[in-house]
N, C-alpha and C positions, 0 to 999 in steps of 0.2 A: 498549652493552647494559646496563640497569640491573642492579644486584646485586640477585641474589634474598633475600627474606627468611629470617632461618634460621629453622631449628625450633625452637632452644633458644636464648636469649642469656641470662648472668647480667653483672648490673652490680655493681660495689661489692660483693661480698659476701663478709661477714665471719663465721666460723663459732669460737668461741671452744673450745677444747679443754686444760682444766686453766686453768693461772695466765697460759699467754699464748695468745694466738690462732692457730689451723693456718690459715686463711685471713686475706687483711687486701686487701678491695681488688680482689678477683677478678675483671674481662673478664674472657668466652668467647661465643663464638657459632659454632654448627654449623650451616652450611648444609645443604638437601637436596642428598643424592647426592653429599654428600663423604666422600672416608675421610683422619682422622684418626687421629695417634696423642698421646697423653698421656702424659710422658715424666716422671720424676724419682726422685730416690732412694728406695727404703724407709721408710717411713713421712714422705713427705711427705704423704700424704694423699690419693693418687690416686683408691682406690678409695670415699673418701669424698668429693671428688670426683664421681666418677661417680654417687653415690645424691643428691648435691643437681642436676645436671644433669635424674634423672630424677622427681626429687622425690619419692622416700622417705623423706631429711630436710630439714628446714626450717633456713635460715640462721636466725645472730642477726640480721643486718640484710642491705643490699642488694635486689635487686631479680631477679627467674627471671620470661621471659618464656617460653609456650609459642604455636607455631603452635596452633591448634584444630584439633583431630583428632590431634594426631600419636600415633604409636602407637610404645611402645617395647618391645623383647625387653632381654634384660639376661643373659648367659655370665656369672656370679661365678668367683671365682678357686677354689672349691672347690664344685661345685654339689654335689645334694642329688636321688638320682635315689629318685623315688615311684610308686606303681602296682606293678599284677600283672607286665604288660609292659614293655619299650621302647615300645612303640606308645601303650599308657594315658598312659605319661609324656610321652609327643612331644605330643600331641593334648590334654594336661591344661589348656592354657592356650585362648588363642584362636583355633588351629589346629584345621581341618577334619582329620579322622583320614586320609583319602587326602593332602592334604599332607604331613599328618606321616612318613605311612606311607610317601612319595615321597622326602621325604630322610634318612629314617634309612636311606633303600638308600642315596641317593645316598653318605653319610658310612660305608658298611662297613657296617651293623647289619642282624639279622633284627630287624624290626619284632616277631617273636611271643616272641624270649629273654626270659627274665623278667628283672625289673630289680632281681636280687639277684645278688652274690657276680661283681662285675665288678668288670674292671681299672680302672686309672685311663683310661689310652687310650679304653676303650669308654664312661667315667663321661663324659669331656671333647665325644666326636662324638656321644652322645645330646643332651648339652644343647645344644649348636651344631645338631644337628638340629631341636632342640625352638622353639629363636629364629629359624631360617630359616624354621620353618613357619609363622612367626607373621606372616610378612609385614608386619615392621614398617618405620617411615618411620626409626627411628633404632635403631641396633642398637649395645648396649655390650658390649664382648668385655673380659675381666679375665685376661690373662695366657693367651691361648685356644692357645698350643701347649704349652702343659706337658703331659707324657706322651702326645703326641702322637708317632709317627714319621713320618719324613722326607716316606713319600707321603701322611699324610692333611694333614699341613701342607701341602703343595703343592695339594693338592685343598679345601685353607679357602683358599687364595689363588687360586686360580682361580674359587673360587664369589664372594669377595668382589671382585675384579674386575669381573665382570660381573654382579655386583648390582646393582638399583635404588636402594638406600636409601641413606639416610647411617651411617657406622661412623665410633664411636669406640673407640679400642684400647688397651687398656693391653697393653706384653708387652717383653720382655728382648732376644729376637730381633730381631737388628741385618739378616738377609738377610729375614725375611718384612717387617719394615717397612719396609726398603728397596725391594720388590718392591710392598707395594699401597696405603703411604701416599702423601698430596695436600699434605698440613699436618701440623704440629708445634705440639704446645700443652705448654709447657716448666712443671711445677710446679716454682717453687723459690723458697727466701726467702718462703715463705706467697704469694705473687703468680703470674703467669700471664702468661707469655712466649708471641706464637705467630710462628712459620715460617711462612709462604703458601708453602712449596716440600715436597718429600718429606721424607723423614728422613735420604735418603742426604746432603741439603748441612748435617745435625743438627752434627752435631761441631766442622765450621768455624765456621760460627754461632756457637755456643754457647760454642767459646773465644775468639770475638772478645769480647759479651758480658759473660764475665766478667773479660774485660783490660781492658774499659772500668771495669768496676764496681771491678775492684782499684785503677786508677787515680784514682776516684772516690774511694774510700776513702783513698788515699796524701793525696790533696790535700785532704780532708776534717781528716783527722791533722794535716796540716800548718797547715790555718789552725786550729785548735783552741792548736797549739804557740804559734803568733804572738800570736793573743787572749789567752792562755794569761799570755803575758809581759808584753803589754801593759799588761793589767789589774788584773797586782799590782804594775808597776814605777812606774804610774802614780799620781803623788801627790794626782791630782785624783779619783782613783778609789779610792785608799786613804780621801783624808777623805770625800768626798762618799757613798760606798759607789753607783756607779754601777747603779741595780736594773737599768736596762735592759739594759746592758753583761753583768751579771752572769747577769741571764736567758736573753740569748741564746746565753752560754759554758756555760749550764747543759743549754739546747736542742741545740747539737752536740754535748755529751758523751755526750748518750743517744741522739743518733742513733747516734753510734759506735757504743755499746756494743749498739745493738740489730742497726746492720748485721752485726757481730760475729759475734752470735749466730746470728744468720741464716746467716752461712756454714755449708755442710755439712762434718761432722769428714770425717778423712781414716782410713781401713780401714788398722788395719798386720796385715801377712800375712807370716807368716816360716816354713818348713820347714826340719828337719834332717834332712839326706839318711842319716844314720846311719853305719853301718861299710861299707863300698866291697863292693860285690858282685864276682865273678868277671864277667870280661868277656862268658862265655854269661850270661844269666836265664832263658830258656826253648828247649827246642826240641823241635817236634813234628812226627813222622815218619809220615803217611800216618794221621793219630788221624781217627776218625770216631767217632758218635752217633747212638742213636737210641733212642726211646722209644714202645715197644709198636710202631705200625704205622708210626710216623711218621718219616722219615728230619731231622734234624736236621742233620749235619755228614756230607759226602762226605769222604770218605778230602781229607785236608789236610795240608800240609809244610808250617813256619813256622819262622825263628830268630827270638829277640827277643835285643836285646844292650844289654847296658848303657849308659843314655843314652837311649834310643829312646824316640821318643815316639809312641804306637802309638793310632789311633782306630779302634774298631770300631761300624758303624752297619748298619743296617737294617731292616725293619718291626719292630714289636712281635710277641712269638713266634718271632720269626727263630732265634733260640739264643745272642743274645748272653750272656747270663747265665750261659749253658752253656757257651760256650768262653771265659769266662774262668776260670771254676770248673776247666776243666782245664790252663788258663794255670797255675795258682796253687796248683796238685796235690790240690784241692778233692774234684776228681772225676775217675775213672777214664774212658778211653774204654771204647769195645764192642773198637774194633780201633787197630792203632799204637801207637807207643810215647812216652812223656813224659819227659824230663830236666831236671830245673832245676839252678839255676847255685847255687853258694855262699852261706851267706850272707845269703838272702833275707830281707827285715824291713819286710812288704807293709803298708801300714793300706789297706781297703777305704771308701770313701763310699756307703753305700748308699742309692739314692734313695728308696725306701720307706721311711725313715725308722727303720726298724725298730728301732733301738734307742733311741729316743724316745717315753716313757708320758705322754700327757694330764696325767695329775695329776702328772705329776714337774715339780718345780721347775726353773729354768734352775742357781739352786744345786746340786742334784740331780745333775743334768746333767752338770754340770762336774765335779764332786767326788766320781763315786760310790761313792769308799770312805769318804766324809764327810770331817770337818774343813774348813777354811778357805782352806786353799791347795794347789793344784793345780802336777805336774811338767810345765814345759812346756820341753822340747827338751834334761830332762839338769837344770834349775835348778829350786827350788821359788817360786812366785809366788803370788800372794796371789786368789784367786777373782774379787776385784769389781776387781782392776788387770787379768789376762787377760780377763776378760769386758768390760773397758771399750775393750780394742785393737781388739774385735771391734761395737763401737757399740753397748753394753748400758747400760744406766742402771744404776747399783748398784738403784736403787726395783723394777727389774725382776727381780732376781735370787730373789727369795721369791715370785714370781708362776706360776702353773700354765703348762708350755707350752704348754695347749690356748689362750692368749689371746694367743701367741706368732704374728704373721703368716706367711703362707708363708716368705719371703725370710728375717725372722729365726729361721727354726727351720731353715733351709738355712746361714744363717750360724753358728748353733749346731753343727753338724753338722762344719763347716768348724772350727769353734776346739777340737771335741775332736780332729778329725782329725789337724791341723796341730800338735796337742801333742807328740804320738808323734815319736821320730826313725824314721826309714822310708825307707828305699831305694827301695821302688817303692810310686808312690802308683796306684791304683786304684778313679775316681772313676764315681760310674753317674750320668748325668743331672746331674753339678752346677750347670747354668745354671740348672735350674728356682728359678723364684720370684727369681733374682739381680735386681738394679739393675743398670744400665749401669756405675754409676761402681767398686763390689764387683765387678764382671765383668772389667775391665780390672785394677784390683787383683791379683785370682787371674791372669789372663792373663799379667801382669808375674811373677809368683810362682813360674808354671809354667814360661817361656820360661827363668829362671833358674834351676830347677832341676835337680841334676847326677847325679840320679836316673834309675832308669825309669818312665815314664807311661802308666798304660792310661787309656785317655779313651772313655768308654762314649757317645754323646751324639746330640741328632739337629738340633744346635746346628749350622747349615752355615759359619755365619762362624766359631765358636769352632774348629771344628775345621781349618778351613783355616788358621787365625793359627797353628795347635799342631803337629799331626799332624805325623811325617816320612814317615809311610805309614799308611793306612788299607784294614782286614781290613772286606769288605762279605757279608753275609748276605742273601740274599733269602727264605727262608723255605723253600725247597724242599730242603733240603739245599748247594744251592752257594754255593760261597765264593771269591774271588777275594781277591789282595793288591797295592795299587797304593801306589809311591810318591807323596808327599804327601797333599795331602789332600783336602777333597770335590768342588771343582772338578778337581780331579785324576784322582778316581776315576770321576767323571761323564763326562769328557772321552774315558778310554780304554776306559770300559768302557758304552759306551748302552744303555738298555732292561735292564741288568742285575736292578732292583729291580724293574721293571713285572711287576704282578699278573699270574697264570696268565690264560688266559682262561676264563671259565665256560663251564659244562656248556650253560646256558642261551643263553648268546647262541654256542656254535659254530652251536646248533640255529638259531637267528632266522637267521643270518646268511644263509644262501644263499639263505632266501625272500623275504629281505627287500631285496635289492640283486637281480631277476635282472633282465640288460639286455637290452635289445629285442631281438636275436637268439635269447634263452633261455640264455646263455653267463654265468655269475658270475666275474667278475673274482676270486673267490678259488680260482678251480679253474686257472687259470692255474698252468702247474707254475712249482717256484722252485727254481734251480741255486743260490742263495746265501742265506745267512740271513738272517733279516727283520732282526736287528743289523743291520745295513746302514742300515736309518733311522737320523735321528739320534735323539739320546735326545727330545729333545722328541717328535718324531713318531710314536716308539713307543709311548710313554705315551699321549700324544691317540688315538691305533688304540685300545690297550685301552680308554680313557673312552668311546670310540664305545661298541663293544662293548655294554659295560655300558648304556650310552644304550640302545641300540638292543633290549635284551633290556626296557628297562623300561618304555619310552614308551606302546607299544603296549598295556602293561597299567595306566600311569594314565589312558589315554583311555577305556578299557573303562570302569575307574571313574566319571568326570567324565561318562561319556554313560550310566549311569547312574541319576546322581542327575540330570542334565537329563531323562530319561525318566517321572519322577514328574509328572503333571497338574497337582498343587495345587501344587508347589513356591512358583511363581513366586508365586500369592494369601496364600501363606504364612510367606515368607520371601525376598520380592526380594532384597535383600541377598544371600543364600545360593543365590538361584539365578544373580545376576552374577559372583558369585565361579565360579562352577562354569562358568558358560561362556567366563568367561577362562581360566579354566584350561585347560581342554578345549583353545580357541586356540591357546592359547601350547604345549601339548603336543605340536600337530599341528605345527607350525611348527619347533617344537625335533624332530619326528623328520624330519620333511622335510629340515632343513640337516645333521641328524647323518646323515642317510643321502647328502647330495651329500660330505658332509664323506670322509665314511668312501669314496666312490668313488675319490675324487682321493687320499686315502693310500695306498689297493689298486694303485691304477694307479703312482702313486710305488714303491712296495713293488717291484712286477714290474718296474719297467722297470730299479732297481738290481740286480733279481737275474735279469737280464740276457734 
């Protein structure tokens, strides 16, 4: 079978950025209906990268070939939400507004909220809304789970799954690119390395690789040494002045020194656990919350003890924020009691950034009682030597951190953190914006720390390497506490996080499934709980659900506008789109409702 042509290939391309060059040399090509991901440190240059792939900017040299037609959507690492609504903003681009309108249900959102004074989570599933509607042939995602939780991550991997197009990904998340990458496009060394396999074989790879390349370099070293001696001990080459000899010892030396260069520095990360806590740190006896109507925390029992490394997850709004706040004597319950241990000398990571101002300097930053040198762990150190442990350029240090990228203003974060001695570190969301190789860094950092850890995160792999137990929230007030960690918590406890069901689709449900006798396989009485599915197939019931509440009103739409007489004279284009969609709607409720029969019937015959 012939290989399909991609949609995008670049050749040789060279992109100069300052005194040397961030690209030199660049292969890539993206087929149709692949999902990639594009992998490398911090300011290799990924996301600039992705704007010469879509052609925003223009190489110095090389060659960008595009299919004709291809159409692209583009997720950035911080989008930019515009309009009165969600809906104005979904539908702003090349998106029909009932597309748009169809998956900003799909991603959580009311189509009609205005599109001011939102979370980050809600900033992240409009514009992933806004790219899905666009139905494009190549779709670029820039770090697409930051401030995401656990289930709308899972619900961008289920949507990218079963997508038509081709994706490329940039993002941190070692379990979501494990789950829907095909290939690996490795930036490193200004060049472009790629995987033909997922990301899950990325690491083996990747350290074979650069065993090669060190090796290359050792032997490189070594004939440099030989020519080296040759060429001065040689008396024909002292008088003769050998230019050629001379040229070509000139030529390895600067390849050295450029391979050199090219290697990426190494993150040093150090924490002082400070003075020894008492063996309690926390313990909470029957504490609950709640805020006006809304129940946030059921009456809850917890000890935490020194050492423990404790991860709390669940959707956005859940109460994590909340029950650390009374973790850390913050905040008071409604009911229960609080005790903390001796001692305590918390520094908190907070993911919103909050204590970081646009026009404050990274200087700033680090030093904000001013002067020069900053206390890190007990000693006094000099600003542009801490700052350089953490991969800052001294040229950086007097620069705004509004020009700071995500990852290094998370690294920033991270080196005032890690200044403080502190007993218990308590970190929100620290993956976001991370690199793989900063990820494993802190990973090592943590596993060796002799402190206590609250790990706030909706990182499933970080959390399962850290965790010794993991506190889950699902938003309704319950909370459960399970040893280890997210495969852990998944495993004993299924369907735990899966959404309530709607008001709307209890109502669809009965009309919409009734079986040939008049009988609804959900009136089936149930002696055992629907936990009883596993957790996958809890989750798939409720995405029915939701299907099945929604489908039925994008056909309504889509039949519609095929309902207009002139459409077709006026806008073919816009009247095939409309009747594929229609299609594809009617088909997607037909299998969500065989879908949903065969779960119901699983459902009863577990619960006996």
């Amino acid at each position: 079978m012939a290989a399909r042509p991609p949609l995008v290939a670049l050749k040789d391309i060279r992109l100069q950025d300052g005194p040397r060059p961030l690209f030199e040399g660049v292969d890539m090509a993206i087929e149709p209906r692949t999902r990639a991901a594009l992998v490398g440190r911090n300011g290799a240059g990924k996301s600039t990268l992705m704007k010469l792939v879509m052609g925003l900017i223009e190489a110095d040299a090389g060659e960008r070939s595009v299919q004709s037609g291809t159409r692209f959507a583009w997720v950035p690492q911080e989008p930019v939400i515009t309009g009165e609504t969600l809906l104005d903003y979904a539908a702003s681009g090349e998106a029909e507004r009932w597309t748009a309108e169809a998956w900003l249900t799909t991603f959580g959102l009311d189509p009609a909220k205005p599109a001011v004074n939102l979370s980050g989570g809600e900033i992240r599933r409009a514009a992933l809304a806004k790219a899905f509607a666009e139905e494009p042939d190549l779709l670029l995602l820039d770090e697409p789970t930051n401030h995401l939780d656990i289930l709308a991550i899972e619900r961008l991997e289920e949507e990218l799954l079963s997508a038509r197009f081709a994706v490329l990904v940039v993002s941190h998340d070692r379990a979501f690119l494990n789950r829907v990458t095909q290939s690996v496009h490795w930036l490193e060394g200004r060049r472009v390395r790629t995987l033909n396999k997922g990301f899950a074989a990325f690491d083996e790879w990747a350290g074979k690789v650069l065993e090669e390349e060190a090796e290359s370099l050792r032997r490189l070293s070594k004939a440099i040494e030989r020519e080296t001696e040759t060429f001065y001990s040689s008396i024909t080459a002292r008088r003769s002045r050998n230019e050629g000899r001379a040229a070509r010892l000139q030529a390895m030396r600067a390849e050295r020194a450029e391979r050199v260069r090219d290697q990426s520095r190494e993150l040093t990360l150090a924490v002082d656990s400070g003075a020894t806590t008492g063996k309690l740190v926390a313990e909470l006896k029957g504490v609950s919350k709640s805020f006006g109507d809304r129940t946030v925390l059921k009456p809850f029992t917890t000890r935490v003890m020194r050492g423990d490394r404790l991860a709390i997850v669940g959707p956005n709004g859940a109460g994590k924020t909340t029950l650390v706040k009374i973790l850390l004597g913050e905040l008071a319950p409604d009911a229960g009691s609080v005790r903390l241990g001796a001692n305590l000398e918390p520094v908190y990571l907070d993911q919103s950034r909050a204590g970081l101002k646009s026009d404050m300097t990274l200087w700033d930053a680090l030093t904000p009682g001013g002067g020069d040198s900053i206390m890190v762990r007990g000693r006094s150190m000099h600003v542009a030597a801490y700052a350089k442990d953490f991969l800052f350029q001294e040229a950086q240090l007097r620069q705004p951190i509004s020009t700071l990228s995500g990852g290094e203003r998370n690294r920033l974060l991270l080196a005032r953190a890690l200044a403080r001695p502190a007993n218990m570190l308590v970190l929100d969301e620290p993956t976001n914006d991370l690199d793989m190789d900063t990820l494993d860094k802190l990973e090592e950092l943590l596993e060796g720390y002799d402190g206590t850890l609250i790990l706030v995160s909706h990182d499933r792999d970080f959390v399962d390497r850290l965790a010794t137990s993991t506190i889950a929230l699902n938003g309704r007030g319950d909370i459960v506490e399970t040893p280890g960690g997210w495969t852990d918590f998944v495993g004993q406890n299924p369907g735990f996080l899966a959404p309530a069901p709607t008001a709307e689709a209890v109502q669809h449900k009965p009309k919409a499934r009734q079986g040939a006798a008049g009988a609804s396989p959900a009136a089936a009485p149930s002696r055992k709980p629907a936990a009883k599915l596993s957790y996958k197939d809890a989750r798939r019931l409720e995405e029915l659900e939701r299907l099945l509440a929604a489908l039925p009103e994008q056909i309504a739409r889509h039949d519609a506008v095929l309902a207009d007489p002139e459409l077709y004279g006026r806008d073919p284009a816009a009247f095939d789109r409309a009747m594929k969609a229609a299609e594809k709607a009617r088909a997607d409720l037909a299998a969500a409702e065989e879908e949903w029969l065969e779960l119901e019937e699983k459902k009863a015959a577990l619960a006996g």
